[in-house]
C-alpha positions as CSV (number, residue, x, y, z in Angstrom):
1,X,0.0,0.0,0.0
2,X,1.6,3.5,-1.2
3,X,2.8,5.4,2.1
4,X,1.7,9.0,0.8
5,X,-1.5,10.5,1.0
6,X,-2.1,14.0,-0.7
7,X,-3.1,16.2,2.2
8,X,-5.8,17.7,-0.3
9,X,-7.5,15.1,-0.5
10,X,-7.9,14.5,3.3
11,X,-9.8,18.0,3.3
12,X,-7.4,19.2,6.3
13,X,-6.8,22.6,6.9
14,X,-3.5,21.8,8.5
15,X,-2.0,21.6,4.5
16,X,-3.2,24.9,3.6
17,X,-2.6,26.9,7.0
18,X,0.7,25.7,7.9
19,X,2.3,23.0,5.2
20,X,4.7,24.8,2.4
21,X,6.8,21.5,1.5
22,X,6.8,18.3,0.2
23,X,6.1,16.2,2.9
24,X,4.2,16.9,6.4
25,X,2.3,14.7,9.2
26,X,2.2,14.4,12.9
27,X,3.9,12.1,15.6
28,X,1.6,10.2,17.8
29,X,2.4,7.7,20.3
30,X,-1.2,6.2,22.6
31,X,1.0,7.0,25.8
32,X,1.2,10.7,24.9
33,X,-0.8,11.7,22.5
34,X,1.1,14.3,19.8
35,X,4.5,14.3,20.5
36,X,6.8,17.1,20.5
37,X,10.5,17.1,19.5
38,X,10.6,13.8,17.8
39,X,13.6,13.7,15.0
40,X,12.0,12.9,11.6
41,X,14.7,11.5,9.1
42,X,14.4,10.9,5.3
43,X,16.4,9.0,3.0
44,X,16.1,9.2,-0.5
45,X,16.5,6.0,-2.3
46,X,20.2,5.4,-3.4
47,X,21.6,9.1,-2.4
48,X,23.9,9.4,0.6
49,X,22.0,12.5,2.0
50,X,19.3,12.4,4.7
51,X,17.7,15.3,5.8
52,X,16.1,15.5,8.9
53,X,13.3,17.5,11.0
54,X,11.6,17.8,14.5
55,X,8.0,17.4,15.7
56,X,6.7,21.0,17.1
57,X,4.4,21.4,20.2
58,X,1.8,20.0,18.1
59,X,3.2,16.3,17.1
60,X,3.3,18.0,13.6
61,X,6.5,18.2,11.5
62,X,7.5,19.0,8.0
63,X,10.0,19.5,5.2
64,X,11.3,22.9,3.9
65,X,10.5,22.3,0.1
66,X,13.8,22.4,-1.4
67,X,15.4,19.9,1.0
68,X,13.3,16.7,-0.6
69,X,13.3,16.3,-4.7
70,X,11.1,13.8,-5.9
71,X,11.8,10.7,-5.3
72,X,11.2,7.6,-2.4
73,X,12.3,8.1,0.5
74,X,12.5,5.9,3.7
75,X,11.4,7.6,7.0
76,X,13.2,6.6,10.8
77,X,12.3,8.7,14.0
78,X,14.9,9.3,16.9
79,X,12.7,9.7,20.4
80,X,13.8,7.9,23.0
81,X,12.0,5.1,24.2
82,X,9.7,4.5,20.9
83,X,10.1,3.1,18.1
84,X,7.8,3.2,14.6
85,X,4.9,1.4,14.9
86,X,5.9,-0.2,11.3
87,X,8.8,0.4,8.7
88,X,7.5,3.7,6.7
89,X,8.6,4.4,2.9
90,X,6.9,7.7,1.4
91,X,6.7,8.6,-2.4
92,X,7.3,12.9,-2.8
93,X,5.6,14.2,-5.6
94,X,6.9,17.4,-7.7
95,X,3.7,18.8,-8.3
96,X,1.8,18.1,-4.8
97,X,1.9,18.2,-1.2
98,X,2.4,14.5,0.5
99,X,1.3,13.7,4.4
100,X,2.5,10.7,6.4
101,X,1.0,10.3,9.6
102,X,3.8,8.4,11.6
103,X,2.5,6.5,14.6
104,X,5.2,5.3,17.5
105,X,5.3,2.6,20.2
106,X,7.6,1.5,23.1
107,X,10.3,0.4,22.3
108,X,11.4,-3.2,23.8
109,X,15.0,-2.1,23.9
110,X,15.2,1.0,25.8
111,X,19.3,0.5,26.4
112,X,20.1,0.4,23.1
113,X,18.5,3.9,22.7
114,X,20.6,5.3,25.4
115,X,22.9,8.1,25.0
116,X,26.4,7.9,27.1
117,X,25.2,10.6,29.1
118,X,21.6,8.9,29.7
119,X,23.7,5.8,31.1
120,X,26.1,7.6,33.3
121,X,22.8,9.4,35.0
122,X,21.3,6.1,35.3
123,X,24.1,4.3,37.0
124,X,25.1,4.3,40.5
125,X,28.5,5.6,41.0
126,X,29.9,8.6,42.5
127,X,30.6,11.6,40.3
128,X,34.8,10.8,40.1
129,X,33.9,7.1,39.6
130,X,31.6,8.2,36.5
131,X,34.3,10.8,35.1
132,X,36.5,8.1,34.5
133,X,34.6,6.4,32.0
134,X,34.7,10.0,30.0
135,X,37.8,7.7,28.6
136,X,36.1,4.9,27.2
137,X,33.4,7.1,24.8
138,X,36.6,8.0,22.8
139,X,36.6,5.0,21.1
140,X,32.9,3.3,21.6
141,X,29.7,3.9,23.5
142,X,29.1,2.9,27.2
143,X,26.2,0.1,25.8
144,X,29.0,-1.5,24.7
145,X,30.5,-1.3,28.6
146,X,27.5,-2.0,30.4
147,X,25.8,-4.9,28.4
148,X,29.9,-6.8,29.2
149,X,30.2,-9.3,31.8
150,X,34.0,-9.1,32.5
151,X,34.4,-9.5,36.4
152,X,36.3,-6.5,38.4
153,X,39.1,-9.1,37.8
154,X,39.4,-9.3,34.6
155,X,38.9,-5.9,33.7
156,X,42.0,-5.8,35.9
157,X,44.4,-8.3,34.6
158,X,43.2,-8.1,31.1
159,X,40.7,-5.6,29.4
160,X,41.4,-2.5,30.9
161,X,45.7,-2.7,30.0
162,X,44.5,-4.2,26.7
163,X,42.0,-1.0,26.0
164,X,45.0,0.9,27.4
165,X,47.2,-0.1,24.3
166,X,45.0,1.4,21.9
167,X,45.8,4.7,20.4
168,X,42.7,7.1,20.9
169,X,42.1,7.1,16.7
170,X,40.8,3.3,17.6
171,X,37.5,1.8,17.3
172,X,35.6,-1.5,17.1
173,X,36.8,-2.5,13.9
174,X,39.5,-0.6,13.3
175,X,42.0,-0.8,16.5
176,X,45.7,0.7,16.6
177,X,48.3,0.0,19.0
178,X,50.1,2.9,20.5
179,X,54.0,2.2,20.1
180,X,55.2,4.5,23.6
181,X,53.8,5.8,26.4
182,X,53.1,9.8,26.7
183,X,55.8,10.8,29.3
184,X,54.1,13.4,31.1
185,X,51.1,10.4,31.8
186,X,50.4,7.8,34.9
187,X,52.5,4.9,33.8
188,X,53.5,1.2,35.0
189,X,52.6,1.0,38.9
190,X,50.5,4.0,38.8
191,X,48.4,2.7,36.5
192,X,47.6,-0.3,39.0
193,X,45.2,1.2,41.7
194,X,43.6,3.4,38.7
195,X,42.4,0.1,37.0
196,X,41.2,-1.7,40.4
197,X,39.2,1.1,41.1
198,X,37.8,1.6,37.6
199,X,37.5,-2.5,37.4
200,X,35.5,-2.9,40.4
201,X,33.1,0.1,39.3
202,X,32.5,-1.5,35.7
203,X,31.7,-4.7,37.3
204,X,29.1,-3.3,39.2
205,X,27.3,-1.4,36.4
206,X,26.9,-4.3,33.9
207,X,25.7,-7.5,33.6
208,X,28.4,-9.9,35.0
209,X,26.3,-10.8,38.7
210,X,23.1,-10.5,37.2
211,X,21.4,-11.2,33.2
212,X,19.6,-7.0,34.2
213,X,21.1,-4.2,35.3
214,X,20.2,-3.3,39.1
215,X,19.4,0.3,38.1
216,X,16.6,1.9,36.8
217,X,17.2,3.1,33.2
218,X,16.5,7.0,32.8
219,X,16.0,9.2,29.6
220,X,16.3,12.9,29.1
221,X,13.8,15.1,28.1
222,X,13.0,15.1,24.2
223,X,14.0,18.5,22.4
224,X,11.1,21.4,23.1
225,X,10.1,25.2,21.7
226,X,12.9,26.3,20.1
227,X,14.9,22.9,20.1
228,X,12.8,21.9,17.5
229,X,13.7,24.6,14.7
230,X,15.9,23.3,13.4
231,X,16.7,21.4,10.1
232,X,19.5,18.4,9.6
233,X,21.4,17.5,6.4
234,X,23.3,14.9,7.0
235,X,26.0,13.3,4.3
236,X,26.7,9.8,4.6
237,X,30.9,8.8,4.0
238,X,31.4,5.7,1.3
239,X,34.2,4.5,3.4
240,X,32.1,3.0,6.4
241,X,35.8,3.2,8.6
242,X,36.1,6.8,8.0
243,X,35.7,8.7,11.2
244,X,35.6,12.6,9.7
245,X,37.2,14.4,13.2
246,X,37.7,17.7,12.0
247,X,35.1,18.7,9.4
248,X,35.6,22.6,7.9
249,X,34.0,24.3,5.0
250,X,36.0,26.6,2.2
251,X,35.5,30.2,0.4
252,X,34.0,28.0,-2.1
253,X,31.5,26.0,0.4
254,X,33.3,22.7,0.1
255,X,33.1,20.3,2.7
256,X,36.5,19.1,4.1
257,X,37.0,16.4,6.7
258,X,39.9,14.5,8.5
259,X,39.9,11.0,8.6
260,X,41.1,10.0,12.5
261,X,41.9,6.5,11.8
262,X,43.7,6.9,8.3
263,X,46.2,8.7,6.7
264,X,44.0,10.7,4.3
265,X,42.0,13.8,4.0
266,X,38.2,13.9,2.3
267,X,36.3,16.6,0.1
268,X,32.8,16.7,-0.5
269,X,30.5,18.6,-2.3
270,X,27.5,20.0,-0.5
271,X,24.8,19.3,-3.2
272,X,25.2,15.8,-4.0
273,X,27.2,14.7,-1.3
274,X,30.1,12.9,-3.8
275,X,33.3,12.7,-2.4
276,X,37.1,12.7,-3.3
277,X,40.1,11.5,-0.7
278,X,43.4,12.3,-0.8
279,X,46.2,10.0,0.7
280,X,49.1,11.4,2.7
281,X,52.3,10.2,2.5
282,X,53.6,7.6,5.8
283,X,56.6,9.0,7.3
284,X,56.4,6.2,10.2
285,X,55.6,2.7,9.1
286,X,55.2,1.1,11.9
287,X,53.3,3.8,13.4
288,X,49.8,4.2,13.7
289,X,48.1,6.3,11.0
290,X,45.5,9.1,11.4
291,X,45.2,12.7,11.0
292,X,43.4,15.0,13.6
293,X,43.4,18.7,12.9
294,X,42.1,20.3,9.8
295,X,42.7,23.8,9.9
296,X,42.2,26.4,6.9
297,X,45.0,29.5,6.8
298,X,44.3,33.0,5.3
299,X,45.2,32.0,1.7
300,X,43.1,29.0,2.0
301,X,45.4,26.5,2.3
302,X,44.8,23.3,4.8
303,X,46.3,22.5,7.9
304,X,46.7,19.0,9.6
305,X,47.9,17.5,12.3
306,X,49.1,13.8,11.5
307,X,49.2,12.2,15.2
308,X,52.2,9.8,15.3
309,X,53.0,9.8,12.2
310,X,55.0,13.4,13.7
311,X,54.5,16.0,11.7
312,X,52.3,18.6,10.3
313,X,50.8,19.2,6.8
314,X,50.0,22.1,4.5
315,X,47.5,21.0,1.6
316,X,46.9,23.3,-1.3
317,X,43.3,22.5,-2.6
318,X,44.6,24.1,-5.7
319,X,47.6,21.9,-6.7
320,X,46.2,19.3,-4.3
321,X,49.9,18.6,-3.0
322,X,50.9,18.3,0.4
323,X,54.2,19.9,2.4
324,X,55.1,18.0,5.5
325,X,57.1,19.9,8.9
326,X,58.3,17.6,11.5
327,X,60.0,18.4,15.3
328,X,63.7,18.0,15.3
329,X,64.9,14.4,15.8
330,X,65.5,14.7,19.5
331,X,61.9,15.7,20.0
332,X,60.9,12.7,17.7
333,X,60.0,9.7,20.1
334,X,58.0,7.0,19.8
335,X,55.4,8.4,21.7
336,X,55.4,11.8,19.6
337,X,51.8,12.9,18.7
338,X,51.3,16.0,16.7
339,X,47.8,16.6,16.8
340,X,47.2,20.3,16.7
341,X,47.8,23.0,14.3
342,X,47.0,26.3,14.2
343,X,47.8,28.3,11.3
344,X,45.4,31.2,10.7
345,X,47.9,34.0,12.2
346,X,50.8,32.6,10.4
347,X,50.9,36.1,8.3
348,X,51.7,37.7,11.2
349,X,55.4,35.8,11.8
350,X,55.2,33.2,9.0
351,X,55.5,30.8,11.6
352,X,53.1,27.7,13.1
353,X,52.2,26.6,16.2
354,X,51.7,22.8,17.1
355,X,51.7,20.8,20.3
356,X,52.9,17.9,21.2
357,X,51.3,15.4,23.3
358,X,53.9,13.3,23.7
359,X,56.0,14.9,25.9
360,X,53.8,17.5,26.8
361,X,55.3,19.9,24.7
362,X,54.6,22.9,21.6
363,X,56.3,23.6,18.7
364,X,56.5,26.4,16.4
365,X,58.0,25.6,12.7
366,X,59.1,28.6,10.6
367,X,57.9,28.3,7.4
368,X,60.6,30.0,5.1
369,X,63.1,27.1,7.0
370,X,61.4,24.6,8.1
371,X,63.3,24.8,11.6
372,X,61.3,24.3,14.8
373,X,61.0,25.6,18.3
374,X,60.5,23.5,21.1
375,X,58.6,24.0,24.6
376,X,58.3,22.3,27.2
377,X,56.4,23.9,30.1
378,X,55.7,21.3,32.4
379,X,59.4,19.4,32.3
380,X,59.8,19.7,35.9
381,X,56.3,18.9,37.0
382,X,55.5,15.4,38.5
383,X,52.2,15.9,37.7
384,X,50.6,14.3,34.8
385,X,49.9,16.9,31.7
386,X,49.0,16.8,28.6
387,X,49.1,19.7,26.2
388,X,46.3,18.8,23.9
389,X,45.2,22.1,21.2
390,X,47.1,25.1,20.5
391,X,45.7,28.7,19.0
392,X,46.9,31.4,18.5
393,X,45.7,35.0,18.6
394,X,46.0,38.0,16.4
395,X,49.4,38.6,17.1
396,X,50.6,35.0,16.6
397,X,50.7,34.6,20.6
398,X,49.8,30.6,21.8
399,X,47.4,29.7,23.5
400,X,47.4,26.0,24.6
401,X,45.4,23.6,26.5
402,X,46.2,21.2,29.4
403,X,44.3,18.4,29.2
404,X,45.0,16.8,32.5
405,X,44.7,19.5,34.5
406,X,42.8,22.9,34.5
407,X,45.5,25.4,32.5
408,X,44.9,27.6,29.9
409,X,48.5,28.2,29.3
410,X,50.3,31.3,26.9
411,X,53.6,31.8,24.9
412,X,54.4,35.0,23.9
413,X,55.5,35.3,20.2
414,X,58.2,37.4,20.9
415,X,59.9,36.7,24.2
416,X,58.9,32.7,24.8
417,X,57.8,33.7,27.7
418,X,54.8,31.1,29.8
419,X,52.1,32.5,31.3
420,X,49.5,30.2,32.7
421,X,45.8,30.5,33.8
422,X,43.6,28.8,35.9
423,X,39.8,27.6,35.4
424,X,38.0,28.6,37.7
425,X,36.5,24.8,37.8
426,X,39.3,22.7,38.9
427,X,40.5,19.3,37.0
428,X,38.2,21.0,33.9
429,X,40.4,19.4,31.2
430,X,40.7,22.2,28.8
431,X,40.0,20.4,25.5
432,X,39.9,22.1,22.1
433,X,38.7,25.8,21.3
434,X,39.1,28.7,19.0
435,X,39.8,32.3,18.7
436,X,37.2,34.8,18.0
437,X,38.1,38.2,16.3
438,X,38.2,40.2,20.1
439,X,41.2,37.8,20.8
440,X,38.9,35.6,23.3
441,X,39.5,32.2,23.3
442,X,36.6,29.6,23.6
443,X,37.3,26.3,24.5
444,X,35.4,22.7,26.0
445,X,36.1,21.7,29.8
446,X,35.7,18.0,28.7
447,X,35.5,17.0,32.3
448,X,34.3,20.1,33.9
449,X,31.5,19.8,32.0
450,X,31.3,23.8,30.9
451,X,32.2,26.4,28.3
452,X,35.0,28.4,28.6
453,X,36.1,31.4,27.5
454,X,39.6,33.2,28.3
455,X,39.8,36.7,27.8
456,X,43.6,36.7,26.0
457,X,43.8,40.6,27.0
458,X,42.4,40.5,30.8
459,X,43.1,36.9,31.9
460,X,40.4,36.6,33.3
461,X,38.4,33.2,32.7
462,X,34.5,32.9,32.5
463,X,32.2,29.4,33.1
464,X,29.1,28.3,31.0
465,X,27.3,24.7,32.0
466,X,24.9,22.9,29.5
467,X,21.9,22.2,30.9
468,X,22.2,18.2,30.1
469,X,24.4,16.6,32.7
470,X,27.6,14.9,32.0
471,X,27.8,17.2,28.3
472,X,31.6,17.0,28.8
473,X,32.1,20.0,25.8
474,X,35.0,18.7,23.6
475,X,35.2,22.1,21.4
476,X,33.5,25.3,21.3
477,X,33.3,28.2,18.2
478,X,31.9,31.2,18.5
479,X,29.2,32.8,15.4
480,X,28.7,36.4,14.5
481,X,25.5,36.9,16.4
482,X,27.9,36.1,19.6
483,X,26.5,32.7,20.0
484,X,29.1,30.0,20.8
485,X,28.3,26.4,20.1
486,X,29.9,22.9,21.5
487,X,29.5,19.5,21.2
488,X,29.4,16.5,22.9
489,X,30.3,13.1,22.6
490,X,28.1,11.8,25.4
491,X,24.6,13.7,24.5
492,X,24.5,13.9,21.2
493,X,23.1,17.7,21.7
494,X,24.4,20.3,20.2
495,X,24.6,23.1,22.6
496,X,24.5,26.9,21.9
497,X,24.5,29.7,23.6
498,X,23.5,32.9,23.7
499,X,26.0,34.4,25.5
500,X,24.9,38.0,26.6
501,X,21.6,36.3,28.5
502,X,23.9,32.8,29.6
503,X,20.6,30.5,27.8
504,X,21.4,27.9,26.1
505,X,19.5,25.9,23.3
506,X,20.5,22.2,23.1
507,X,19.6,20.3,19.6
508,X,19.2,16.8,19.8
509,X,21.0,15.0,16.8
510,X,19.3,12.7,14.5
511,X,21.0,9.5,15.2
512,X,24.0,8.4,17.7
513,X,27.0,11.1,17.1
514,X,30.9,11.0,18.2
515,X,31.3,14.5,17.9
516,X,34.7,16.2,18.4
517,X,35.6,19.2,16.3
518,X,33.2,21.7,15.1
519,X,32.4,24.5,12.7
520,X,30.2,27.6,12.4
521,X,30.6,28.7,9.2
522,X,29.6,32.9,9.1
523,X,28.7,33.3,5.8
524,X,24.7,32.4,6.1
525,X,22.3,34.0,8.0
526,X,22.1,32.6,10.5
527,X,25.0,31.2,11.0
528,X,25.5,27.0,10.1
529,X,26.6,24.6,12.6
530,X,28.9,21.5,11.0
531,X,30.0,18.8,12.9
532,X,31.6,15.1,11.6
533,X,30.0,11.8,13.3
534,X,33.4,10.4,13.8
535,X,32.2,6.6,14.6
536,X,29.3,6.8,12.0
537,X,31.6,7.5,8.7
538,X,28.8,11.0,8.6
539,X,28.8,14.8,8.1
540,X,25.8,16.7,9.3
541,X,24.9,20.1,8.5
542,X,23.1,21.8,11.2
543,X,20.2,24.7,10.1
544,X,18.2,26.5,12.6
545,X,14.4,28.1,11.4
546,X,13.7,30.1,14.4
547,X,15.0,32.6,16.8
């Protein structure tokens, strides 16, 4: 039986009052009635784009018209704890209007629905017990945690020093093996009481004494009033092992994307999502492969950080060639990790900033000689640190993070100098961030939980906390209406916030999302969110429709 009705011919004055694209309905479940904020996806039939909507207050949804051509299209819903009530396919017409009433149930899986963050509020556990496992959704989801049944032993003696060994570029199906350990981390006997701790909480939070958990699963709230205006494009990746980290647009509103797991870099074009991949040379055999930052310069030229394979790139879209800078031998170890670049004030000095997490340490590379600077701030410390992104400012200044701890820290161009600042949250872990064009750098407190923001001029730090608990920001870039958005990689919510009134709005993604890196791009009104689903081989474009 053909999915799509014509709304005409139902005689409803929903299609005329409200209903300007191809495809409309509502959302209904018997338990609620209409439902609001329910994620509407479609799929058209051999194309790698879905575009998706959300439910309003009144259970209805529909399609802005030039998002759907012709075509058939299968439907899904994200709304946690429901499911379709039966698999929906729906024919769009040119000429006319189509409506597809989409009914739900309860779902008889609830954990498989649940985000990261919905399992860490669900488990027992104190708050330092549940921070730890912000290490594991690097790599795979917490279902995949809490549905094992190792024992707090063999987490101990086995999977915990074997998930250990994995670079963080791993995932099921595509593992690495680091070759050295980072010498500003825990090592050897350190590491001991961390993974009896850590053991004996996993083994209380899945399934090895018992075939249930012994907690009560809980669900957040569904997306409401202004959560829901929003539209999703979302462009699938060929390459089903691709995990796009870093995902930027150019001046000509090409998508680009690093691959995390593989030595290679990834165009694609916005309108019918076909893509093009460009290899980069291995410098390090043996070495795991993956490339991490994708930044763009003021001449439009790409930068990237290629992990351990130690060194930095500069990709000419143009030419499409690639020029490679690497540390000085001495500062090239086996656990070297160049991650980070950040290019865009390279006019300033013609030089480049990059840290280096495996020693804790930043480089700068002149570009005319390829020579590089090397500092190491935390030499003497016997703390753990890890120096994990590095901007700079208008003036070519560095700004870097400390991972491990809570330090926003700052070499000056000109003298070397290092200042560092405190968050005002304590054991934040500064992730990734940006600069805006008032020299204020906005960054993720992966474990604090907040956005923030360093005034580069003042010092002086400022907080913001997502409403959804555990959100553990990764990045955060600010827009021109003075919005600044994050990510998270235990929510899948988008978080933005408006930052003269401190709201936020939180947009609930259409399907499971490892978000790290992300992108406003300035040139619409309003401003377009980007973000890379770097463990489901996606990009998805992020449009709001309201205020």
């Amino acid at each position: 039986m053909r999915a799509s009705i014509t709304l005409l011919s139902l005689g409803l004055s929903y299609a005329c009052a409200s209903f300007a694209g191809p495809l409309a309905g509502t959302v209904s479940s018997a338990e609620e009635g209409r439902m609001e904020g329910v994620v509407v996806s479609a799929q058209k039939e051999g194309s790698p784009i879905t575009v998706s909507v959300v439910s309003d207050a009144h259970g209805s949804y529909r399609f802005p018209s030039a998002k759907l051509p012709p075509g058939r299209y299968s439907i899904r819903i994200r709304a946690v704890g429901y499911d379709l009530k039966r698999a929906a396919d729906v024919e769009v017409s040119a000429n006319k209007p189509d409506r597809l009433d989409l009914p739900l149930v309860k779902t008889a899986d609830l954990a498989a629905q649940l985000t990261n963050a919905e399992w860490m509020v669900s488990m027992p556990g104190t708050p330092q017990e549940k921070r730890a496992l912000l290490n594991c959704v690097a790599c795979h989801t917490l279902e995949r945690v809490v549905r094992s049944k190792y024992t707090s032993e063999e987490f101990l003696s086995s999977v915990l020093p074997r998930m250990q060994a994995y670079v963080n570029q791993s995932m099921p199906g595509a593992p690495q093996l680091r070759k050295g350990e980072r010498l500003m981390e825990e090592r050897g006997d350190q590491r001991v009481q961390v993974y009896r701790e850590l053991g004996e909480f996993l083994a209380k939070i899945n399934l090895s004494a018992s075939p249930t958990w012994s907690y009560e699963l809980k669900t957040f709230p569904r997306p409401k009033g202004a959560a829901t205006q929003v539209v999703y494009t979302e462009y699938d990746l060929p390459n089903k092992l691709a995990q796009p980290h870093d995902v930027i647009l150019d001046a000509k509103g090409r998508i680009w994307y690093s691959s995390f797991g593989e030595q290679r870099i990834g165009r694609v074009d916005p309108v019918n999502g076909e893509v093009k991949e460009f290899d980069i040379a291995i410098s390090k055999p043996d070495y795991p492969t993956g490339v991490l930052a994708l930044r763009q310069d003021r001449e439009g030229k790409l930068w990237l950080g290629n992990m351990y394979q130690a060194s930095i790139a500069r990709f000419d879209p143009a030419t499409e060639q690639f020029q490679h800078f690497t540390p000085p031998p001495e500062d090239n170890l086996s656990s070297t990790q160049l991650n980070q670049v950040s290019p865009y004030n390279s006019g300033v000095d013609g030089k480049v900033w990059a840290q280096n997490s495996g020693f804790a340490g930043v480089h700068r590379f002149d570009l005319q000689t390829g020579k590089a600077e090397t500092w190491a701030p935390f030499k003497d410390s016997k703390d753990p640190h890890n120096i994990y992104d590095v901007i700079s400012d208008s003036r070519n200044n560095a700004f870097f993070t400390d991972f491990r701890q809570h330090h926003i820290g700052r070499i000056d161009a000109k003298t070397g100098k290092v200042t560092l600042y405190e968050t005002p949250t304590k054991g934040s872990s500064p992730r990734r961030g940006s600069m805006d064009s008032k020299d204020r750098l906005w960054f993720g407190e992966y474990r604090g939980h907040n956005i923030g923001m360093l005034d580069t001029r003042t010092g002086a730090i400022k907080e913001w906390k997502p409403p959804t608990p555990f959100s553990a920001p990764y990045d955060v870039m600010l827009d021109k209406d003075e919005r600044a958005w994050t990510g998270s990689m235990t929510t899948d919510r988008i978080a933005r916030l408006d930052t003269a009134s401190g709201r936020f709005v939180e947009y609930l993604l259409p399907r499971s999302t490892n978000i790290r890196r992300v992108f406003v791009d300035n040139t619409t009104t309003p401003p377009t969110f980007w973000v890379g689903n770097n463990h489901g081989a996606s990009i998805v474009k992020l449009e709001t429709v309201g205020p």
